[in-house]
C-alpha positions in Angstrom: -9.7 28.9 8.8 -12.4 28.1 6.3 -14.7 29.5 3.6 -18.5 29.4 4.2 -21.1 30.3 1.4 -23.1 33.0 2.7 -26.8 31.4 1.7 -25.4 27.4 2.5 -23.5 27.5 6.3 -21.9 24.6 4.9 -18.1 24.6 4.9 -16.7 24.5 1.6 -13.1 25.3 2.0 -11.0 24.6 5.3 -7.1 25.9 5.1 -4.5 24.6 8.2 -0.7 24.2 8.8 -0.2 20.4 9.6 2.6 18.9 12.8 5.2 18.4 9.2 4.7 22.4 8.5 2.5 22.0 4.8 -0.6 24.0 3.8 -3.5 21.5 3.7 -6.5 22.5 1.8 -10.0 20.5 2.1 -12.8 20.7 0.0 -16.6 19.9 0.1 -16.1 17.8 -3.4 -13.2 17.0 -5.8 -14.0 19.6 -8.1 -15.0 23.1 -6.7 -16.3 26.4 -8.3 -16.2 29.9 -6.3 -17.4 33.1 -6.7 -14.1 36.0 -6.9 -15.0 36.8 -3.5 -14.7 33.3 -2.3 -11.6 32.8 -4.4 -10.0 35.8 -3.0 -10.5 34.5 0.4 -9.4 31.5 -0.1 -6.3 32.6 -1.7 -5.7 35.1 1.5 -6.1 32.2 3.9 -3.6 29.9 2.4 -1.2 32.9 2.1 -1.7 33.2 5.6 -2.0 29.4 6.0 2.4 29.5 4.3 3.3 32.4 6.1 2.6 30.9 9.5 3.9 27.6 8.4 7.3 29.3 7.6 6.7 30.9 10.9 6.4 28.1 13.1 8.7 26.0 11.2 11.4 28.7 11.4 10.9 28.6 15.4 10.5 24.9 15.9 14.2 24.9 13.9 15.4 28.0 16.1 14.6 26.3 19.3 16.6 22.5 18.5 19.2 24.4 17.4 19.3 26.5 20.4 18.8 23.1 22.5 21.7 21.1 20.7 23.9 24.2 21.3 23.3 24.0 25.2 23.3 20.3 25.5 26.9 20.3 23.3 28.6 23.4 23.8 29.8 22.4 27.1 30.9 18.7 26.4 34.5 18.5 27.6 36.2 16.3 29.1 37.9 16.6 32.2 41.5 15.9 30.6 40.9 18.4 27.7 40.6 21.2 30.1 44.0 22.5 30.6 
């Protein structure tokens, strides 16, 4: 996801979800101005940027959880079983 000014095709804001589940933001400079309208979309994509960190953090957890159950839930040994 990222911003473009409509006159300068430059990019000026890029918004992504990282492998450790954060929000990362990049700028053209250290110190950036925007119009509303750019501001607004910027604030929508890293909105959307959380939400499907959350999303894919929540599934990545679901999924070891599901795989510890299966590779646990059946450890018995053959004395225990009665």
């Amino acid at each position: 996801m990222s911003i473009l000014r409509p006159r300068d095709p430059a990019v000026i804001a890029a918004v992504e979800v990282n492998d450790e589940y954060r929000v990362e933001l990049r700028t053209d400079r250290k110190l950036t101005d925007y119009t509303p309208d750019e501001a607004e979309k910027l604030a929508d994509e890293l909105c959307d940027a959380a939400s499907e960190a959350r999303r894919k953090h929540a599934t990545d957890m679901r999924i070891e959880y599901i795989g510890r159950a299966f590779e646990h839930g059946f450890d018995q040994d053959e004395g225990d079983a009665a």
